[in-house]
TIROBA-85417 format. One record per atom (N, C-alpha, C): x, y, z; residue number from 1. Coordinates in steps of 0.02 Angstrom, whole numbers, plus 50000, padded with zeros to 5 digits. Each point is the difference from the previous one (the first is absolute). Layout:
BEGIN
east/north/up/lolum
X/Y/Z/NUM;
...
This chain:
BEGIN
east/north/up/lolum
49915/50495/48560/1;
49962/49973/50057/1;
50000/50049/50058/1;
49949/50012/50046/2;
49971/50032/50056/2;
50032/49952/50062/2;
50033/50053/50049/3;
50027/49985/50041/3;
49959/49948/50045/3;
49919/49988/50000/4;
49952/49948/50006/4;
50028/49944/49971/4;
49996/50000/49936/5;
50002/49953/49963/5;
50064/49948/49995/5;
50058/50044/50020/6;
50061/49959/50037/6;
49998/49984/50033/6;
49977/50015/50078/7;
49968/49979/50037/7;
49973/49946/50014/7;
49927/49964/49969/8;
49982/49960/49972/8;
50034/49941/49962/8;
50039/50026/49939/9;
50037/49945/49990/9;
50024/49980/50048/9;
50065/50018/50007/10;
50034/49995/50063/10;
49972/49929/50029/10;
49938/50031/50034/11;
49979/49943/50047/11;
49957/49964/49980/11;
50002/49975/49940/12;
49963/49960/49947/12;
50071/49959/49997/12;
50055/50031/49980/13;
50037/49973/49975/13;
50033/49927/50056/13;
50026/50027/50069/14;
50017/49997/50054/14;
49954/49925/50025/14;
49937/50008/50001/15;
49927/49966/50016/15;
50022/49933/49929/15;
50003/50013/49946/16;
50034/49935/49953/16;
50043/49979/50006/16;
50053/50036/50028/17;
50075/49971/50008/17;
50000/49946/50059/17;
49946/50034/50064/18;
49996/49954/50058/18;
49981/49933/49967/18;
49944/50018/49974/19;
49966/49908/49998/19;
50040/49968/49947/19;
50044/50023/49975/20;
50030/49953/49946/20;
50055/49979/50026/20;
50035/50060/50046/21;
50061/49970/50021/21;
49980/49937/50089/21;
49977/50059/50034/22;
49989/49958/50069/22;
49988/49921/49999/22;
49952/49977/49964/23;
49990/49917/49999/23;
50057/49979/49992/23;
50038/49997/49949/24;
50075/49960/49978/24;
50039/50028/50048/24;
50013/50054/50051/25;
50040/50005/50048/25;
49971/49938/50054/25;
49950/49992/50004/26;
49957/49941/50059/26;
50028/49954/49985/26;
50000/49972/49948/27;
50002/49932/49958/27;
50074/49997/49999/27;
50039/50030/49991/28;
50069/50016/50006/28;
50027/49964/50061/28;
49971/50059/50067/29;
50043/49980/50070/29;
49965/49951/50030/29;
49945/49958/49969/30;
49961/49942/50024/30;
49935/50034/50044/30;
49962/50056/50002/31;
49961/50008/50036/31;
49942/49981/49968/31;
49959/49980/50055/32;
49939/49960/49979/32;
49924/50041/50030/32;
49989/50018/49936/33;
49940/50065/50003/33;
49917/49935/49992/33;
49941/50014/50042/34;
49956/49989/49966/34;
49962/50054/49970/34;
50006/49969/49944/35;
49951/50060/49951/35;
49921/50032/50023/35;
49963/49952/50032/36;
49928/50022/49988/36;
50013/50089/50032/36;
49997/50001/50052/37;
49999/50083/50046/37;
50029/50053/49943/37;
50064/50005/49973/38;
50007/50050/49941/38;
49982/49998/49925/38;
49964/49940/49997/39;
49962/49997/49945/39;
49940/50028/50008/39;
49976/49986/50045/40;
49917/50030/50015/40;
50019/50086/50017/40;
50047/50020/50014/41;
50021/50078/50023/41;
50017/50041/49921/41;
50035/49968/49965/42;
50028/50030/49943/42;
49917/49989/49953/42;
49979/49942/50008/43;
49934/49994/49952/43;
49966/50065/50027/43;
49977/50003/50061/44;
49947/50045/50030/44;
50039/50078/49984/44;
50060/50004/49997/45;
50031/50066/49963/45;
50019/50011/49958/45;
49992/49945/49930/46;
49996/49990/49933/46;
49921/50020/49991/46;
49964/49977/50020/47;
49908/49997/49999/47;
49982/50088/49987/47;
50037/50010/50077/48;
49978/50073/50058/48;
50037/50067/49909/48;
50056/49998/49965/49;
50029/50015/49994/49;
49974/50026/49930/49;
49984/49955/49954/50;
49994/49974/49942/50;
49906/50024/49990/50;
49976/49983/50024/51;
49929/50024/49991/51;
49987/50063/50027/51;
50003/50036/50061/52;
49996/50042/50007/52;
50066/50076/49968/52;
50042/49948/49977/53;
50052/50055/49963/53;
49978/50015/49933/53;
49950/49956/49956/54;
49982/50003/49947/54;
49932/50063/50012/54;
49961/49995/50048/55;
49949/50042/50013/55;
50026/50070/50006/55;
50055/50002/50021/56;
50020/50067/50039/56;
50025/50029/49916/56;
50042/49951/49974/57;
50042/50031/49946/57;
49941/50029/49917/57;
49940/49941/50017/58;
49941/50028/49959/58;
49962/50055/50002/58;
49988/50011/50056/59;
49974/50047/50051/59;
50059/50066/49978/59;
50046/50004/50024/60;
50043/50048/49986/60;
49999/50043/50076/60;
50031/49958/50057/61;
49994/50012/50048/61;
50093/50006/50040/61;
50020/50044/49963/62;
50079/49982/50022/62;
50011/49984/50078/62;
49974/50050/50013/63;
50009/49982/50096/63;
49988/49942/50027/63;
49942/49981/49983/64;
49972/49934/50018/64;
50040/49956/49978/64;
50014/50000/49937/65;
50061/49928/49957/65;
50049/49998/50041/65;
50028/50078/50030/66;
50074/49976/50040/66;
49975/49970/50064/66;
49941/50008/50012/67;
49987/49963/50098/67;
50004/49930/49971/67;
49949/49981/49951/68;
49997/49936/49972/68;
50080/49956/49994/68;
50036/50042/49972/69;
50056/49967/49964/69;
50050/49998/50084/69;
50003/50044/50030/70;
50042/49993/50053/70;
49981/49964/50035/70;
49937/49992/50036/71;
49967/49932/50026/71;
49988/49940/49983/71;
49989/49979/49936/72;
50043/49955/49969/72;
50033/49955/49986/72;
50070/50072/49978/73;
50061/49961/49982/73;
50034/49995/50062/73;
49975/50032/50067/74;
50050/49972/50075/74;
49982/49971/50014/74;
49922/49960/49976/75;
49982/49931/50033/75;
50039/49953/49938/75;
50025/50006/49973/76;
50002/49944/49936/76;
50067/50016/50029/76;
50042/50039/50035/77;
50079/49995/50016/77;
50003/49969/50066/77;
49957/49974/50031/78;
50005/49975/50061/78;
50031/49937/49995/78;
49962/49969/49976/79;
50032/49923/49974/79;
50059/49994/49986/79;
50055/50022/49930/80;
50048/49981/50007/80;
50030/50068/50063/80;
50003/50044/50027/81;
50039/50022/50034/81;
50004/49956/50089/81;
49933/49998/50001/82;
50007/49926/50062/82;
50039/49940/50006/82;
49979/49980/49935/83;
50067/49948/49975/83;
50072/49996/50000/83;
50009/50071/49981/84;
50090/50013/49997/84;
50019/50028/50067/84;
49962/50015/50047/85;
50000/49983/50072/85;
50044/49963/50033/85;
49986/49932/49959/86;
49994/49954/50041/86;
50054/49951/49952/86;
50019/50015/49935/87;
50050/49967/49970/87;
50076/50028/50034/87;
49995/50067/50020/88;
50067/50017/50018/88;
50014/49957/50077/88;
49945/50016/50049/89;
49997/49931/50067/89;
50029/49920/49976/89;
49958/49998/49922/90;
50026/49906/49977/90;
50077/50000/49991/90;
50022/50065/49969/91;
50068/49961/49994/91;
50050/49986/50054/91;
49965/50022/50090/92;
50026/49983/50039/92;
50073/50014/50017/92;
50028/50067/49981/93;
50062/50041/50047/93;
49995/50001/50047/93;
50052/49998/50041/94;
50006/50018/50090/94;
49985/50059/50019/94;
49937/49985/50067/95;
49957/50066/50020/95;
50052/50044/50037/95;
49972/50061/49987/96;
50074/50054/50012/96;
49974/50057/50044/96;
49950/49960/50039/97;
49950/50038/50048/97;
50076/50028/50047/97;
50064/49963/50037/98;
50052/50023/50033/98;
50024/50077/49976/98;
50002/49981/49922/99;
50048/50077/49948/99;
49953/50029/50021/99;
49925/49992/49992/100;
49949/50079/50009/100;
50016/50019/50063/100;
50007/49987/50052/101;
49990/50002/50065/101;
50064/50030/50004/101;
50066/49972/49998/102;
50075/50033/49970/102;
49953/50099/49965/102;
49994/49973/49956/103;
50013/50075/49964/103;
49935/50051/50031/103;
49943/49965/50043/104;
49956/50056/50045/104;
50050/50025/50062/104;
50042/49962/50026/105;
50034/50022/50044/105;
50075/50038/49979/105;
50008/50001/49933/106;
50044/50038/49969/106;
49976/50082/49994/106;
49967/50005/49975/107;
49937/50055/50003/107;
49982/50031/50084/107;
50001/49953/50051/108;
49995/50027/50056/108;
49915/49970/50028/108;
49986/49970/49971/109;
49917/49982/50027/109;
50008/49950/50038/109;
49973/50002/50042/110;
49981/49923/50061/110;
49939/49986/49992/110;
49982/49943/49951/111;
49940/49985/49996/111;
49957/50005/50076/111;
50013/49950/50025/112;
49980/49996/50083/112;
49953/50044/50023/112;
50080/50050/50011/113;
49975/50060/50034/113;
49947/50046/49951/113;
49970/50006/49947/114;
49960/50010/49971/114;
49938/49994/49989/114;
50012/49927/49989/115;
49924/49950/50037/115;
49982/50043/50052/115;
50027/49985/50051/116;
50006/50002/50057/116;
49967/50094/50004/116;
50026/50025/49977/117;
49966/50089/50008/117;
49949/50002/49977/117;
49984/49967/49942/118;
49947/50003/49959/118;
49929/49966/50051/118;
50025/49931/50026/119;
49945/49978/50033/119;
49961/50033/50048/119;
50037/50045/50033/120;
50003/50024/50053/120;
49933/50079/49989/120;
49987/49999/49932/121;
49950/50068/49983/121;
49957/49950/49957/121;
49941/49979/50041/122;
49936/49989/49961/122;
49967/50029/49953/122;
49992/50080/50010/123;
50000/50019/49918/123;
50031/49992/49926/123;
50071/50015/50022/124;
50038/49986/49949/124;
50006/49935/49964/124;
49970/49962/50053/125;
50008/49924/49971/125;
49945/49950/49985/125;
49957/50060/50001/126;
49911/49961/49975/126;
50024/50032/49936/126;
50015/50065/50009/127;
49978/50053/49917/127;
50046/49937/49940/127;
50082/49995/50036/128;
50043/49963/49951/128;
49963/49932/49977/128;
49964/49966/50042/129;
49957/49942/49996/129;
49950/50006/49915/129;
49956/50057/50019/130;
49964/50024/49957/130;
50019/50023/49935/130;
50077/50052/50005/131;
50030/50018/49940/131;
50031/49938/49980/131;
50020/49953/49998/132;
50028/49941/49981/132;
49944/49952/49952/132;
49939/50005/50035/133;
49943/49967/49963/133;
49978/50049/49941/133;
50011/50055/49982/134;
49974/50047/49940/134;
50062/49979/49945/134;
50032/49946/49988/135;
50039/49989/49949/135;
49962/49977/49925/135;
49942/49962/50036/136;
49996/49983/49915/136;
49933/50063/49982/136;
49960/50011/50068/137;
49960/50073/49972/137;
50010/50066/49980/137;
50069/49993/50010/138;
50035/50079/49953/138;
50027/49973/49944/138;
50021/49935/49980/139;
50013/49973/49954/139;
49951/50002/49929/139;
49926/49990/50040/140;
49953/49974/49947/140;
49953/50091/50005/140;
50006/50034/50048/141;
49947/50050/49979/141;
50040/50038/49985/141;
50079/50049/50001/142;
50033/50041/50003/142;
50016/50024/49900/142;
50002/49913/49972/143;
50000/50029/49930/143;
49913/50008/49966/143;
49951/49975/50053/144;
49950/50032/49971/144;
49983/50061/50009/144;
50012/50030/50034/145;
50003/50068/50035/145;
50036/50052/49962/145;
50062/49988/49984/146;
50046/49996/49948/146;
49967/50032/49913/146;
49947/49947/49981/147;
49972/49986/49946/147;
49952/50075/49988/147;
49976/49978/50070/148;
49918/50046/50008/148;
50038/50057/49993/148;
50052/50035/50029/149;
50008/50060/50015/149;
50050/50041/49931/149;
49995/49951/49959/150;
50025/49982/49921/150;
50067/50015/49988/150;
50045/49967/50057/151;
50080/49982/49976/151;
49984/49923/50000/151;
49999/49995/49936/152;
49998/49925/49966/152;
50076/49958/49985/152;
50041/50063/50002/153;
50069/49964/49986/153;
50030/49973/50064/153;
49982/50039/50076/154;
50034/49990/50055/154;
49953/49933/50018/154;
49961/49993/49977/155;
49962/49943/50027/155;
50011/49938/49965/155;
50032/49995/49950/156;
50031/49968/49953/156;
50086/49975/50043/156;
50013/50061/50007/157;
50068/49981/50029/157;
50002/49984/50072/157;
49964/50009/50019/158;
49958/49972/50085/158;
50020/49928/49995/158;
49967/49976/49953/159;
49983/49916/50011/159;
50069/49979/49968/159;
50021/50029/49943/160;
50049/49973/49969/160;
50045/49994/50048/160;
50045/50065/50024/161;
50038/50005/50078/161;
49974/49936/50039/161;
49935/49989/50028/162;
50012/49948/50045/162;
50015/49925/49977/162;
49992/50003/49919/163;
50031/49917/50002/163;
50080/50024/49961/163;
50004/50039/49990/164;
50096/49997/50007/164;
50015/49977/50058/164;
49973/50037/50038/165;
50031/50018/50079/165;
50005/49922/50027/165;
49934/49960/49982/166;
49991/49927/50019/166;
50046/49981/49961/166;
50029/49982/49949/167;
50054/49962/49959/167;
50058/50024/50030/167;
50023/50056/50013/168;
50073/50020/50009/168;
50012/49987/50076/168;
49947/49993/50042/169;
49988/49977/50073/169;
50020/49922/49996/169;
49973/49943/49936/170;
50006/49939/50017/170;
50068/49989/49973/170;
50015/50038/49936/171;
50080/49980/50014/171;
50052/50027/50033/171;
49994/50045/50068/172;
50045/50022/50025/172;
50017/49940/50071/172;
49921/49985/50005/173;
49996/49949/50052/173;
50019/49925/49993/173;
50023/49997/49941/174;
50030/49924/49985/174;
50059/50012/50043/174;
50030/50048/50001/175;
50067/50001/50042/175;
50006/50008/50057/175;
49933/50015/50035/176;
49968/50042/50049/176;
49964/49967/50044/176;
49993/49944/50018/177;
49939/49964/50013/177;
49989/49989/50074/177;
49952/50029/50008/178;
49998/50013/50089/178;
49927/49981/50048/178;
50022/49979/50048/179;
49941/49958/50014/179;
49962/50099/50058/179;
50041/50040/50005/180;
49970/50044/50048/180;
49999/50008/50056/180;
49981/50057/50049/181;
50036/50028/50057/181;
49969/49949/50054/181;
49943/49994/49969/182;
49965/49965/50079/182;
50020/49913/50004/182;
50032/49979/49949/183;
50003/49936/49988/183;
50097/49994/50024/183;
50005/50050/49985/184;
50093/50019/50021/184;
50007/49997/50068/184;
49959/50045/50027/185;
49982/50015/50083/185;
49991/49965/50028/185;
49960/49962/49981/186;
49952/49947/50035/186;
49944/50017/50042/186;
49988/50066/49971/187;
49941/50048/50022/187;
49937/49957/50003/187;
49958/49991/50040/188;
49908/49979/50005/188;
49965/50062/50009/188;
49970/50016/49948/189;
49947/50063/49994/189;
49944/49986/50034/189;
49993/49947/50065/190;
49957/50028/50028/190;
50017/50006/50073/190;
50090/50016/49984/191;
50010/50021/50087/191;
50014/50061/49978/191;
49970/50050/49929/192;
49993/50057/49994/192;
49921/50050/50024/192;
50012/50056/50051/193;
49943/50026/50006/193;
49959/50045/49949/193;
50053/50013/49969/194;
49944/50061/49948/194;
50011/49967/49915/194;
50049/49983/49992/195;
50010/49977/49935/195;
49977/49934/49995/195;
49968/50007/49924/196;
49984/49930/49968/196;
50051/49942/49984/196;
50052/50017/49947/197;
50053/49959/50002/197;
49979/49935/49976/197;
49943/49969/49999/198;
49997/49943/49971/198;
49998/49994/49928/198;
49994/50055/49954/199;
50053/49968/49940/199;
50033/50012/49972/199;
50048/50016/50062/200;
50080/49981/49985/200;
50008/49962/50020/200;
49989/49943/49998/201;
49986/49921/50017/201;
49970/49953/49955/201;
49931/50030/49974/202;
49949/49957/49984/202;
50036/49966/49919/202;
50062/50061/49955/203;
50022/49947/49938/203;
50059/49955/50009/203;
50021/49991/50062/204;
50080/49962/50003/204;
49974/49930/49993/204;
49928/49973/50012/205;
50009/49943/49991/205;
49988/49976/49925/205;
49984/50059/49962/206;
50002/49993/49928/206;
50070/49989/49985/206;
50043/50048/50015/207;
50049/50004/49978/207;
50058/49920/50000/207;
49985/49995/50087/208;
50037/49930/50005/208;
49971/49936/49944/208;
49947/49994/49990/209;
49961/49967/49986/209;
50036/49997/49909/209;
49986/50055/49976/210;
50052/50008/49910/210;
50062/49985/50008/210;
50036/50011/50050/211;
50067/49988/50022/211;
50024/49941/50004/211;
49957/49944/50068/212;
50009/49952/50009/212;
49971/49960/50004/212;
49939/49975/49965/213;
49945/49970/49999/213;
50010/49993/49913/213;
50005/49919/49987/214;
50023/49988/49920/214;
49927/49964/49985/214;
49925/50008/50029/215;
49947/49990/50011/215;
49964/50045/49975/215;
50025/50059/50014/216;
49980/50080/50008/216;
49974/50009/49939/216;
49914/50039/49992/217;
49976/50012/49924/217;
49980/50070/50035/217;
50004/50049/49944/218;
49982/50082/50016/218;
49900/50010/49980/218;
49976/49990/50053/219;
49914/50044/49988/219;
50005/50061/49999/219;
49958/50017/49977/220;
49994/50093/49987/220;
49963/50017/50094/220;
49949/49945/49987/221;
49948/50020/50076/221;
50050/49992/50053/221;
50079/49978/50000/222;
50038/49985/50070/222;
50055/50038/49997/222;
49995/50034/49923/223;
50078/50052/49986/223;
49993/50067/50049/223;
50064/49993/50007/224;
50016/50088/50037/224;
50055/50032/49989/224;
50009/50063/50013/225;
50041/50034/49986/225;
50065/49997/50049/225;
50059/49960/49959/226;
50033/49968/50042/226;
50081/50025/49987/226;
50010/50059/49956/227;
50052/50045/49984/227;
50007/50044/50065/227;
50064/49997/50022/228;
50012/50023/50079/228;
50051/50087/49962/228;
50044/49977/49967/229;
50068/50046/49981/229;
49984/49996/49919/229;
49993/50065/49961/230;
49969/50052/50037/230;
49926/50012/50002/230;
49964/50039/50063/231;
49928/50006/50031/231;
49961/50036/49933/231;
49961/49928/49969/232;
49953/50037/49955/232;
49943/50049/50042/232;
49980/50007/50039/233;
49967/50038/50034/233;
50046/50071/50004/233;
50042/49995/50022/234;
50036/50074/50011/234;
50022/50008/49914/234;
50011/49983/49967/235;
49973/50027/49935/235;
49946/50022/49958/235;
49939/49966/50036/236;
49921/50015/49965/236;
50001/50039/50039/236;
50032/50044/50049/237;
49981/50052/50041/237;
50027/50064/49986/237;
50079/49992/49967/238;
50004/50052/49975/238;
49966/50014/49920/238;
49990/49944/49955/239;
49961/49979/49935/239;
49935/50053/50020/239;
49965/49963/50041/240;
49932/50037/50016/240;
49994/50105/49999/240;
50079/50006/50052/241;
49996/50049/50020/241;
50006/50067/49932/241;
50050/49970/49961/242;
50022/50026/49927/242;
49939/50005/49958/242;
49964/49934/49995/243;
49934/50007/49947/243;
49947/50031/50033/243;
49992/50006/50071/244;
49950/50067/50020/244;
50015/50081/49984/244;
50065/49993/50007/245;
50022/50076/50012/245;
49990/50039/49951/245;
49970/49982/49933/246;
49950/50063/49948/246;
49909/50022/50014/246;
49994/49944/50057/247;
49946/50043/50019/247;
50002/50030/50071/247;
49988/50072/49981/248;
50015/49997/50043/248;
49972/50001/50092/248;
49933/49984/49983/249;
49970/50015/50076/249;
49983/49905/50036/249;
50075/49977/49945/250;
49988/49938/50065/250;
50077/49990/49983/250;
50045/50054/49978/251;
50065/49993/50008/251;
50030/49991/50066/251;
49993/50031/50034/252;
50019/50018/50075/252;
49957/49931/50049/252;
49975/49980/50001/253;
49943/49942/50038/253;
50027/49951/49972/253;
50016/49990/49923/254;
50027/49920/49983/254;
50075/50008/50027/254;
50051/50034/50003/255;
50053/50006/50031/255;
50013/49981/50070/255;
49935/50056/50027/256;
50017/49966/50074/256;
49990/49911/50002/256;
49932/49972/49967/257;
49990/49943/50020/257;
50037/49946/49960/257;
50045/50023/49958/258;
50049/49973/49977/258;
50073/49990/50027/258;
50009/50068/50040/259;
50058/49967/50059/259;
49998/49960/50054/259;
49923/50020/50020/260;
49984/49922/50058/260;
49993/49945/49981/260;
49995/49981/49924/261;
49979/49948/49961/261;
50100/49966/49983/261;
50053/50057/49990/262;
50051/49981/50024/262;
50044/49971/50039/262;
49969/50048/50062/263;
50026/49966/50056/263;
49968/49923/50030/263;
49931/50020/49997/264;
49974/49919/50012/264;
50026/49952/49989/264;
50057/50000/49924/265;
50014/49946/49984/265;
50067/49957/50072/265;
50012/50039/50020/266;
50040/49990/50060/266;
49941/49940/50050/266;
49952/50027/50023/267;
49947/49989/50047/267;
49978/49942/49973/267;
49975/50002/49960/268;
49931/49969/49965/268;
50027/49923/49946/268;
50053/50023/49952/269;
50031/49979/49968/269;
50084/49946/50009/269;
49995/50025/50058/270;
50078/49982/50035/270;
50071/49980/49944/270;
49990/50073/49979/271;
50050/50026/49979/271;
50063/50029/50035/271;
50054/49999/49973/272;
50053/50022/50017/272;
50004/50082/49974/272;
50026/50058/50047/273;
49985/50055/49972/273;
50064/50003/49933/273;
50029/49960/49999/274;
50058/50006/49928/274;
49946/49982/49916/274;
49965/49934/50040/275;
49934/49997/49947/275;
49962/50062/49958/275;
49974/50052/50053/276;
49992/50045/49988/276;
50035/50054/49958/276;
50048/50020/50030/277;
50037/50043/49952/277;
50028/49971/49924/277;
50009/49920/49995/278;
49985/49975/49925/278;
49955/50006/49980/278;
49947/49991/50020/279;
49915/50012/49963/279;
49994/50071/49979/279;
50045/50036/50040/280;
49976/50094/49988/280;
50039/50002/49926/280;
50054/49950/50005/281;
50051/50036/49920/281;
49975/49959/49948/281;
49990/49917/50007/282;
49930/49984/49936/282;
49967/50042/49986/282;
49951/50034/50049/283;
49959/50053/49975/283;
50010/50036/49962/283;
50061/50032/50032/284;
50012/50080/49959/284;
50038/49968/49931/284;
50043/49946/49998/285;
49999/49946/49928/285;
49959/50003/49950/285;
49964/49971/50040/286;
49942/49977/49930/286;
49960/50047/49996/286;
49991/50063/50037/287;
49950/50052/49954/287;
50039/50020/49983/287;
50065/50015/50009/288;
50036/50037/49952/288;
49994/49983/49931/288;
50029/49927/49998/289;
49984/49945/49943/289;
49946/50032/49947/289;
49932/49967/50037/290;
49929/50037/49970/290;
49997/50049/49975/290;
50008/50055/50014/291;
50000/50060/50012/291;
50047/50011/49928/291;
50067/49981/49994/292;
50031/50014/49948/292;
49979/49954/49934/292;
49977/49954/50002/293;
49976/49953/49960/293;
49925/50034/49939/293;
49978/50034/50068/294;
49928/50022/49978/294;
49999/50068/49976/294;
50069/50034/50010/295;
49995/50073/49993/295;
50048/50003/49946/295;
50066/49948/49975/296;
50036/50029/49956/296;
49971/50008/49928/296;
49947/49973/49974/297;
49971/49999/49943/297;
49968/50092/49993/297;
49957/50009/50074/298;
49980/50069/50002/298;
50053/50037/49978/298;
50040/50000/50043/299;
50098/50052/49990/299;
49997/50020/49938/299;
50017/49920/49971/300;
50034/50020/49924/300;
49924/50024/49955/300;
49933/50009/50014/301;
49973/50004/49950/301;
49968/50098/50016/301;
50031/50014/50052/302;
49996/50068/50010/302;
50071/50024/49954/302;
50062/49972/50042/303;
50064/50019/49948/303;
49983/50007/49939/303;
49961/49960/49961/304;
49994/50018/49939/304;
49959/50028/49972/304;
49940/49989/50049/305;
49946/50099/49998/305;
50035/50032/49971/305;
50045/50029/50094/306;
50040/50051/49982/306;
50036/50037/49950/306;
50034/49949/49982/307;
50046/49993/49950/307;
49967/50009/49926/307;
49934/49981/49976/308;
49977/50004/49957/308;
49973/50108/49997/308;
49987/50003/50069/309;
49965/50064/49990/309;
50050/50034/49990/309;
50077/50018/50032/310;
50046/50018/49971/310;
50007/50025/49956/310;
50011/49943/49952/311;
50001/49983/49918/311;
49953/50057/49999/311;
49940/49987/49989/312;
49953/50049/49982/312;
50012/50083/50002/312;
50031/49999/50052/313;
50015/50074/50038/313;
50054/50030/49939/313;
């Protein structure tokens, strides 16, 4: 198999494991999902997936099959990865928003005073505004781009990387469970002048709501991204920055707007900067992960090239 083609599995494989396992984790800790919203999402990326993957693969259009298949299979991973979101919130551990705040000030950071610098430069804090909103559009064009420019395997491991990164994010946060800086603070983002800040706010009432609300049913149209420790954002940022960096005349440009897309998560996200530096080592985790998953088949089937021409010699 072609370092593509592991690849692919991989996140074929990963994409089955979710939907088979995630429901019975729901059903498990008592969370109460309505179906219609990820049924109509997984259908419309079962539909999107399946017909136009058959055209591409008749056709004999490799490039195109991987845009197809990566667009897709990350809409068909939305569903259960949203879900397991929100099962690690159901099983309801004590929020440990105090320890983050403990170990940012272990490190030496004063949230506060940060905010507080940051607000204070209107540029810096429109651009972070802006880099914060390019999460799911480097998400969805970066492995087509990827495709076109014909590394089919990195675009493969693009998407795969981001739903590891989502699974190993929801179970770190079962232990982890944090309502966030502005909700810690008691911060109101709109006695902020330059920063947005409102959503790092806008999922806590999700969160309370799975927590303490035995009423509580999960919509897809009301779900949010409600994993505080560690910052999936400051992981799709270094994710992003890694799967640009073989091309190279938007290597340097996705980097930069990938560290403001970092830091934002501070601003924008109301994250704890300890959040962050967990999200940076998921990252470098799970592509490592990928990366070895998809490449050891290559290894050994050069070793034995090698090894065969040897012989010959």
């Amino acid at each position: 198999m072609t370092e593509a083609s592991r690849a692919r599995a991989f996140l074929m494989g990963l994409t089955g494991c979710a939907y088979a396992l995630v429901p019975i984790l729901a059903w498990l800790v008592g969370l109460s999902v309505d179906p219609r919203g990820f049924t109509q999402l997984s259908t419309v990326a079962l539909i999107f997936l399946l017909g136009f993957g058959l055209l591409c693969h008749w056709r004999r259009i490799p490039s195109l099959l991987c845009i197809v298949e990566c667009t897709g299979i990350g809409l068909l991973l939305t569903s259960p990865l949203v879900v397991s979101t929100y099962v690690a919130f159901a099983l309801k551990l004590p929020l440990q928003d105090q320890k983050l705040l403990q170990l940012d000030r272990l490190i030496g950071v004063d949230w506060l005073s940060l905010i507080a610098f940051l607000d204070t430069h209107p540029l810096l804090a429109k651009s972070l505004t802006l880099a914060y909103q390019t999460f799911h559009h480097q998400l969805l064009f970066l492995p087509v781009l990827l495709s076109l420019c014909g590394y089919r395997a990195r675009a493969y491991q693009v998407v795969g990387t981001y739903g590891l990164i989502c699974v190993i994010a929801s179970v770190i946060t079962i232990w982890y469970p944090a309502l966030g800086t502005y909700t810690d603070f008691a911060i109101n983002p709109a006695d902020l002048k330059n920063i947005n800040g409102m959503l790092g706010l806008e999922y806590v009432p999700q969160i309370l709501a799975v927590r303490d609300d035995p009423q509580f049913v999960l919509q897809l149209e009301h779900a949010s991204g409600i994993i505080s420790f560690p910052s999936v954002h400051a992981a799709v940022a270094v994710l992003c920055s890694w799967g640009a960096w073989t091309i190279r005349w938007i290597r340097f440009p996705t980097i930069f707007l990938n560290t403001l897309m970092l830091l934002s998560a501070i601003t924008e996200g109301g994250h704890y900067v300890v959040d962050l530096v967990a999200g940076i080592g998921v990252a470098g985790f799970s592509i490592a992960s990928v990366l070895y998953i998809s490449r050891s088949g290559t290894v050994q089937f050069h070793r034995s090239q090698f090894q065969g021409n040897a012989q010959q010699i």
